[in-house]
C-alpha positions as CSV (number, residue, x, y, z in Angstrom):
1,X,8.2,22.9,4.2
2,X,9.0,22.5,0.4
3,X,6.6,23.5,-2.1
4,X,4.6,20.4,-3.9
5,X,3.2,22.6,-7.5
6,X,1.0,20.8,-9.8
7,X,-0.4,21.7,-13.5
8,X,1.3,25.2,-13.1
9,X,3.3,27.7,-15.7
10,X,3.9,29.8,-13.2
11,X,7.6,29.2,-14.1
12,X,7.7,29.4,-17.8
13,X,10.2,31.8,-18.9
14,X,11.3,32.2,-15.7
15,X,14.9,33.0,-14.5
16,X,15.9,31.2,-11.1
17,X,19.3,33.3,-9.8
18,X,21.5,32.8,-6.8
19,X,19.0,30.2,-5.1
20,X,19.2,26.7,-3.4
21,X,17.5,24.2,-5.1
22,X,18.5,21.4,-3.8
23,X,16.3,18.6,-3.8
24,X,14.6,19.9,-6.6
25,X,12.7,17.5,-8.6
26,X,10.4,18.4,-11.6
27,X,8.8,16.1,-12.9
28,X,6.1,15.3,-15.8
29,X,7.0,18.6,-16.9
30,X,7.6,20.4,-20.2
31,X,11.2,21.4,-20.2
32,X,12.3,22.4,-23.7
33,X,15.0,25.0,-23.3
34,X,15.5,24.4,-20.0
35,X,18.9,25.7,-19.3
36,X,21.3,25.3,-15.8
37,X,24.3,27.8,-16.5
38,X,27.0,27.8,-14.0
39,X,25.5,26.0,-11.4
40,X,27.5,23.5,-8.9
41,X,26.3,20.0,-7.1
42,X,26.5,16.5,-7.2
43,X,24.2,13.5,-8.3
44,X,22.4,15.2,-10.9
45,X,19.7,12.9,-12.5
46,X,17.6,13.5,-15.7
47,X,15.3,10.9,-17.3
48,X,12.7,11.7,-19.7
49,X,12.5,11.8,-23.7
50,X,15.0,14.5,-25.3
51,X,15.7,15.1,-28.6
52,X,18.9,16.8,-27.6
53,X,20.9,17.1,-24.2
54,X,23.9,19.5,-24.0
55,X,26.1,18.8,-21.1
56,X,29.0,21.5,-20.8
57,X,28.7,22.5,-24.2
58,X,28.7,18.8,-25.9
59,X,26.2,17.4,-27.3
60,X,25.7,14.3,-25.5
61,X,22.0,12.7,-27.2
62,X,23.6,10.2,-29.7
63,X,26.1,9.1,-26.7
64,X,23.4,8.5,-24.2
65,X,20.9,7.0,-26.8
66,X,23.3,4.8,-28.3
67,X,24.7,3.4,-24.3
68,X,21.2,2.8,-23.7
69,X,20.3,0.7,-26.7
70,X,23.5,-1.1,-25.6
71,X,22.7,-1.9,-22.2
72,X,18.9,-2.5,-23.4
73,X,19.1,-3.8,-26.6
74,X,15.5,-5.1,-26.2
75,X,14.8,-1.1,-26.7
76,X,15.7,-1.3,-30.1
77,X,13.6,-3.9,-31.2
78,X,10.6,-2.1,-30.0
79,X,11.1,0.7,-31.8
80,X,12.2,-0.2,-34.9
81,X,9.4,-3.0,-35.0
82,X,7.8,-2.7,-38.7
83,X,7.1,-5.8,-40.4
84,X,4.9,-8.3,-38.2
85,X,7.9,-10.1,-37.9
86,X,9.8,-7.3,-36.5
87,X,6.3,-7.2,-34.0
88,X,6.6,-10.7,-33.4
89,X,9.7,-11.0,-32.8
90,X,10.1,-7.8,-30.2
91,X,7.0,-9.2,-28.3
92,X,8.7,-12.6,-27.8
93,X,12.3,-11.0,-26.6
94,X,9.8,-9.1,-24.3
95,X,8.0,-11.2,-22.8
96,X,11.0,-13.7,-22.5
97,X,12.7,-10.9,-20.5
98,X,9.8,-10.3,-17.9
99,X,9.8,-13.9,-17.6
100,X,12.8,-13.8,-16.3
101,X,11.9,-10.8,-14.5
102,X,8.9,-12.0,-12.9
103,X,10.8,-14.7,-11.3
104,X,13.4,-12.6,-9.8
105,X,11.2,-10.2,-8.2
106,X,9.4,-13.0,-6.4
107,X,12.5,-13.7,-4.9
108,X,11.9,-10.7,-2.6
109,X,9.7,-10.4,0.5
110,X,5.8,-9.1,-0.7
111,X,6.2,-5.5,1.1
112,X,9.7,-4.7,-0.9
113,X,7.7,-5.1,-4.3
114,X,5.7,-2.2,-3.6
115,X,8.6,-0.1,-2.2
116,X,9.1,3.1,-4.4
117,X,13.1,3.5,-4.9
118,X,13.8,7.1,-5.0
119,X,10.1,8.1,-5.3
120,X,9.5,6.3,-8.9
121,X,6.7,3.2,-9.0
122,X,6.9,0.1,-6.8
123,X,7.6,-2.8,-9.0
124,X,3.7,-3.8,-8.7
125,X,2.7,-0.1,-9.9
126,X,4.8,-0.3,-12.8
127,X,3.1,-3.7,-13.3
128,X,-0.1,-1.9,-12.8
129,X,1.0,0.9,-15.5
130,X,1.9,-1.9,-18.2
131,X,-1.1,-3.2,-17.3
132,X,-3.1,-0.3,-18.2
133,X,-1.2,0.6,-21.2
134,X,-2.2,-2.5,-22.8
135,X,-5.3,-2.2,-22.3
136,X,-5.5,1.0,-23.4
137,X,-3.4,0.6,-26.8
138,X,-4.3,-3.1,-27.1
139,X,-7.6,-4.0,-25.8
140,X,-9.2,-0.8,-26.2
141,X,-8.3,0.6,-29.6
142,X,-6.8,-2.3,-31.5
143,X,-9.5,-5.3,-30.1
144,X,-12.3,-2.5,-29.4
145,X,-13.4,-5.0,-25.9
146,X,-16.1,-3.9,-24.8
147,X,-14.8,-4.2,-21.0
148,X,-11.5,-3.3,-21.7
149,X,-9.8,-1.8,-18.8
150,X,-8.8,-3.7,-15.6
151,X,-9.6,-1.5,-12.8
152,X,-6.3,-2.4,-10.9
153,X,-4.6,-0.6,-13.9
154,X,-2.3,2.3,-13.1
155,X,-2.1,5.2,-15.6
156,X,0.6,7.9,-16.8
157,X,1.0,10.7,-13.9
158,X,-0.8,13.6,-14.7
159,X,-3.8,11.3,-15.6
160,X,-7.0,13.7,-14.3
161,X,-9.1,12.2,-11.5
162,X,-12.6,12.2,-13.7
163,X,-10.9,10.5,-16.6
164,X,-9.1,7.6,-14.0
165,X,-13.2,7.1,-12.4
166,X,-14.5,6.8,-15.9
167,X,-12.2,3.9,-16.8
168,X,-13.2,2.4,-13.7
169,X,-10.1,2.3,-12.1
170,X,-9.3,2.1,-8.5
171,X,-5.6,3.6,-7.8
172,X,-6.2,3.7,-4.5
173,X,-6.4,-0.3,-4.5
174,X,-3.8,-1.8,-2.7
175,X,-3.1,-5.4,-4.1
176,X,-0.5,-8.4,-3.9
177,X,1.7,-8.6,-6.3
178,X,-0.1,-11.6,-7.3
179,X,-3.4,-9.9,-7.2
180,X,-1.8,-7.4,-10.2
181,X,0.1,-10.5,-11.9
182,X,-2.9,-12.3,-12.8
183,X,-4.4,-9.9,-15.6
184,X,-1.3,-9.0,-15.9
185,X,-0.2,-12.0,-17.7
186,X,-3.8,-12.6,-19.3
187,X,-3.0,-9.5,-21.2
188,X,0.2,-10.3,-22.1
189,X,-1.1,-13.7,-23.9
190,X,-3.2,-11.5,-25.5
191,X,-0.8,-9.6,-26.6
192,X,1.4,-13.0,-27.9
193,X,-2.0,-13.9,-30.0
194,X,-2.6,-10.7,-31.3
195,X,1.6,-10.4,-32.9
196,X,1.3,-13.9,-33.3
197,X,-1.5,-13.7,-36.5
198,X,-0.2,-10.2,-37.3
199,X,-0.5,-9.3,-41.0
200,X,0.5,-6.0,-43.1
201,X,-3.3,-5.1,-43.8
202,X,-3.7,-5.4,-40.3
203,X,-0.7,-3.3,-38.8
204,X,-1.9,-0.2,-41.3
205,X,-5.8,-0.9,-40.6
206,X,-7.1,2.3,-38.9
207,X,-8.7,2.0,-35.3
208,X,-12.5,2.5,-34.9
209,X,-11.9,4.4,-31.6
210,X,-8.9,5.7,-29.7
211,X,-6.7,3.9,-26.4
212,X,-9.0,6.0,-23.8
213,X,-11.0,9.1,-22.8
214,X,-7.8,11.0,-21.9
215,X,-6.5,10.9,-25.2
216,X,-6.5,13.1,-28.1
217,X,-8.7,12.8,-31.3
218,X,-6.9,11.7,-33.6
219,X,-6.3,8.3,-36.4
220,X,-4.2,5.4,-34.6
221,X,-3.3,3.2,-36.5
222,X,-2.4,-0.6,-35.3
223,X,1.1,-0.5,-35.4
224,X,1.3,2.6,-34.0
225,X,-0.9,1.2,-31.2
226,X,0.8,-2.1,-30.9
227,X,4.8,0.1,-31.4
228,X,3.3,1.9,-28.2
229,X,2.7,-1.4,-26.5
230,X,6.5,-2.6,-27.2
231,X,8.0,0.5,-25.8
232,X,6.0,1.1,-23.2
233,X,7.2,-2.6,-21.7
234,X,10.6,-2.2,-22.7
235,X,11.6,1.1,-21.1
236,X,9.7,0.3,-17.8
237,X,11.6,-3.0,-18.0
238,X,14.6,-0.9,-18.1
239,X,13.2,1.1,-14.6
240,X,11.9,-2.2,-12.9
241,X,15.5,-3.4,-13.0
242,X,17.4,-0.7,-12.1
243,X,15.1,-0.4,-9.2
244,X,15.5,-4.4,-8.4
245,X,19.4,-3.8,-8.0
246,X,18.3,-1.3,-5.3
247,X,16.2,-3.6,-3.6
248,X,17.8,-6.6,-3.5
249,X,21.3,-5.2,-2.3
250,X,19.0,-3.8,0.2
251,X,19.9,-0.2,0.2
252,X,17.5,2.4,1.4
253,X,15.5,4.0,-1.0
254,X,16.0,7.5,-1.3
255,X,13.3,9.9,-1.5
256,X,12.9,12.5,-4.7
């Protein structure tokens, strides 16, 4: 039976020789310096945040970044959002492109919306994550609620289990996809308010308390808060439809 390791170092600085390791997956890991050197397979897959990705000796980061801006263009205006019309103007593209979205997932049957393709969230988890991260980054440190988090919310992986009870949510909930699309879209209309009377002071005002618990000590700043918002939907926008392709061509999903 394959190994399942969590929250280990046990194979930092390691060397792996002469081994199978196929099926591998690693995942929420640290991997800088992570080399594969003369190695042979097929259907090699990485996704994460690199600053730099060598591939046979070329540098391939500025090719990769650049095909996904292209195919994602929303991408871009999240993260080069920095007047409050650069915030207003991402959120509307956003929201304009779950819209859309939205109504094509609900062309599907209820039980292939909370199908994982290839072991990564169901559509209604990642709804569930984007949930949570506004809450988090909007309702929590930007609007200070005092009930900010929904409890069908769905955190980062990794995300202890003390830290997920203290937010009060319930990840073991399993809902409709209209159960999660409800506060979903509430917090998305706040969200339109919020860019909507957006000015400088308050994009560089300094929040009185930070997204959650889990998080580190630190000063966030609005538009760092509200940047994290933008990206956050716009990359898993970028995974919900890839995984929609998958679903609706009905191929099998593939596990890990």
């Amino acid at each position: 039976m394959a190994a399942d390791l969590a929250q280990s170092d046990q194979f930092r600085g390691a060397r792996i020789h002469l081994s199978d390791l196929t099926g591998l997956e690693i995942r929420d890991c640290a991997v800088s310096g992570l080399k594969i050197v003369d190695c042979s397979g097929s259907d090699v897959y990485l996704g994460g945040e690199f600053e730099r990705v060598v591939v046979n000796d070329v540098d391939v980061t500025a090719y990769v970044d650049a095909e996904l801006d292209r195919q994602h263009p929303k991408r871009v205006l999240a993260r080069d959002a920095v007047s409050p019309d650069d915030y207003r103007a991402a959120w509307h593209a956003i929201e304009a492109q779950w819209a859309a979205t939205l109504d094509r997932a609900r062309l599907l049957p209820e039980a292939a919306l909370h199908e994982q393709v290839g072991g990564e969230w169901s559509f209604v988890e990642t709804q569930r994550h984007l949930l949570f991260a506004a809450d988090a980054w909007l309702g929590s440190a930007v609007l200070e609620e005092e009930a900010p988090f929904h409890p069908l919310g769905f955190p980062a992986g990794g995300t202890p289990p003390d830290a997920t009870a203290k937010l009060g949510l319930t990840l073991e909930a399993a809902p409709t996809f209209d159960d999660v699309l409800a506060p979903r879209l509430a917090r998305m209309a706040t969200m339109r308010n919020v860019v909507d009377g957006l000015t400088e002071a308050e994009l560089d005002r300094v929040c009185a308390r930070k997204p959650a618990e889990p998080y580190p000590d630190r000063e966030y700043v609005v538009r760092r808060c509200l940047r994290v918002v933008l990206k956050e939907e716009a990359e898993h926008h970028r995974y919900a439809v890839r995984d929609l392709a998958v679903l609706e061509a009905g191929e099998p999903s593939r596990e890990g």
